[in-house]
Each structure stands twice: as structure tokens, then as C-alpha cells.
Residue frames as qw, qx, qy, qz and C-alpha x, y, z in Angstrom:
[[0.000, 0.891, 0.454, 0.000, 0.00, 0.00, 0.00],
 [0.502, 0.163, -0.215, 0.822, 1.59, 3.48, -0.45],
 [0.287, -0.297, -0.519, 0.749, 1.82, 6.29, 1.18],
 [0.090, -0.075, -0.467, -0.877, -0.55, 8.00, -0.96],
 [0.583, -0.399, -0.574, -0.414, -3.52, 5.74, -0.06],
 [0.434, -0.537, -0.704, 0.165, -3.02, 5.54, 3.60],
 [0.056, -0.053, -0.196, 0.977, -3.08, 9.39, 3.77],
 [0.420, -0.191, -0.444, -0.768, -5.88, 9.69, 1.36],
 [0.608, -0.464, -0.605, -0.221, -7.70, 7.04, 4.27],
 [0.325, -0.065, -0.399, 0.855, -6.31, 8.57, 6.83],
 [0.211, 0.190, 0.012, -0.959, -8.10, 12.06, 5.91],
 [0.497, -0.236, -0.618, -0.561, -11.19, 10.18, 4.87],
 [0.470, -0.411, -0.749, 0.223, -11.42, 8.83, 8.33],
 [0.185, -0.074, -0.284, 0.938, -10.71, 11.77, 9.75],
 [0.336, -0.013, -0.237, -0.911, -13.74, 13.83, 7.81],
 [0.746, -0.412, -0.344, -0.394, -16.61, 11.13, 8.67],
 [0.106, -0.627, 0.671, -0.382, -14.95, 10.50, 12.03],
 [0.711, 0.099, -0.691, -0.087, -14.73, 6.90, 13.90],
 [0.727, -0.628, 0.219, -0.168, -14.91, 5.11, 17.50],
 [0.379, 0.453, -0.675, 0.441, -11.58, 3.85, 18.98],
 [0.818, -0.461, -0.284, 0.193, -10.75, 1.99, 22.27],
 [0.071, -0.787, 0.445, -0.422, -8.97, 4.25, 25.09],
 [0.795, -0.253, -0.517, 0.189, -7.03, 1.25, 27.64],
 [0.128, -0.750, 0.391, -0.517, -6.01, 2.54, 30.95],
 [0.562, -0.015, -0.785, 0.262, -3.98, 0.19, 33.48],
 [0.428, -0.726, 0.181, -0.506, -5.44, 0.77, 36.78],
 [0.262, 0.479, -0.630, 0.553, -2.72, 0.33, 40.08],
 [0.535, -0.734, -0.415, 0.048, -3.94, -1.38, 43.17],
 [0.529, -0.848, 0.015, 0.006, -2.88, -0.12, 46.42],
 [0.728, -0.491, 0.297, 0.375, 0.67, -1.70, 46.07],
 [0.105, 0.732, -0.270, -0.616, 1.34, 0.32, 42.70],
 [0.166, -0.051, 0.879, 0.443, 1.41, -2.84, 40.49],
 [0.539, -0.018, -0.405, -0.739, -1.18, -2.78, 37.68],
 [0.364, 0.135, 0.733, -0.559, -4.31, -4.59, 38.95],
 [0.449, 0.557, 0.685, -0.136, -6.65, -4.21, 36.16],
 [0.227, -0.028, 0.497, 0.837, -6.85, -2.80, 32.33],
 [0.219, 0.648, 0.354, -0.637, -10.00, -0.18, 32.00],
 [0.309, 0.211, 0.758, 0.534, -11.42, -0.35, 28.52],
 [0.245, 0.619, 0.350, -0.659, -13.59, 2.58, 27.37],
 [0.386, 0.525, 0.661, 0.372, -15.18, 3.01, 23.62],
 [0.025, 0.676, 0.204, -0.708, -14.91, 6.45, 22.54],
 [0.604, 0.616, 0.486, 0.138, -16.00, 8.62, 19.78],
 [0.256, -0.291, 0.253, 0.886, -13.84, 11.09, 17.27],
 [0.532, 0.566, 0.611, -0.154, -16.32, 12.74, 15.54],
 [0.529, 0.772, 0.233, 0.262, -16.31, 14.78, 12.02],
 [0.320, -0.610, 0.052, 0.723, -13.57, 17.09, 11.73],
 [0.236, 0.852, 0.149, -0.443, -14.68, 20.38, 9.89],
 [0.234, 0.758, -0.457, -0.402, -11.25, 20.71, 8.07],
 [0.353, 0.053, 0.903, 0.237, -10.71, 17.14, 7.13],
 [0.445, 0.615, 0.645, -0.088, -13.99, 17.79, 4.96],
 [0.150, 0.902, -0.060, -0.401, -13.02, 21.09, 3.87],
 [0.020, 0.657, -0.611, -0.441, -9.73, 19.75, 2.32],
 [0.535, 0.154, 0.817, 0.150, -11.51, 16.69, 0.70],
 [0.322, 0.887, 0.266, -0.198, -13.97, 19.37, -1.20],
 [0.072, 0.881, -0.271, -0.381, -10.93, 21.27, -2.18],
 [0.353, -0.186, 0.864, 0.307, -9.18, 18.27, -3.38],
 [0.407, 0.477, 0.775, 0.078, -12.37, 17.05, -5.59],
 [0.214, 0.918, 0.014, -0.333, -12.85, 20.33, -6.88],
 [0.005, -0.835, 0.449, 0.317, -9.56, 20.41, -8.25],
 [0.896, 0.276, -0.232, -0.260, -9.82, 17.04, -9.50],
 [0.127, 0.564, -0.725, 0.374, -7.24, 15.53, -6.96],
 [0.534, -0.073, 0.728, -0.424, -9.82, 12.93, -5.24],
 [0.453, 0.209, -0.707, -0.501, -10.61, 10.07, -6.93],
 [0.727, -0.252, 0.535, -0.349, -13.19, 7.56, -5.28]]
């Protein structure tokens, strides 16, 4: 794959945005890890990511 396409999906993800996993180790009492905290979060649209697809497709620089 080059580096071409995993920008171009990169900035596609970006612009319709995506959910991701956040891990956090939680420490008992005696500072050793104890337990791994899993949370589901959301990135949502980003404004310019869209803006610079448009400008791209305009200019005939996106290709689906």
C-alpha cells in the first residue's frame, strides 16, 4: 500500500470520524497494575478534514 492511499484514508477517516478503544492500566494499592479499564470512545467529524476533501475534488485531486 503506499503512502498515498493511507493518507488519502487517513483524511477520509478523519472527515466522517470513527470510534476507537482508550485502555487505561489501573494500580492497586501496592502500585502494580491490577486491572486494564477499557472505554469506547467517539472522534467525531472534523470540519477541516472535509473542507480539504472538497478542495481536493474540486480540483480534481480525489478520486473515489
Amino acid at each position: 500500500m503506499g503512502i498515498d492511499k493511507i493518507l488519502r484514508d487517513a483524511l477520509l477517516r478523519r472527515a466522517t470520524g470513527y470510534e476507537y478503544e482508550e485502555r487505561e492500566v489501573v494500580a492497586g494499592r501496592d502500585g502494580n497494575p491490577e486491572r486494564v479499564k477499557v472505554m469506547k470512545k467517539h472522534m467525531p467529524p472534523d470540519l477541516k478534514a472535509i473542507q480539504k476533501i472538497q478542495t481536493m475534488r474540486q480540483m480534481g485531486q480525489w478520486e473515489e
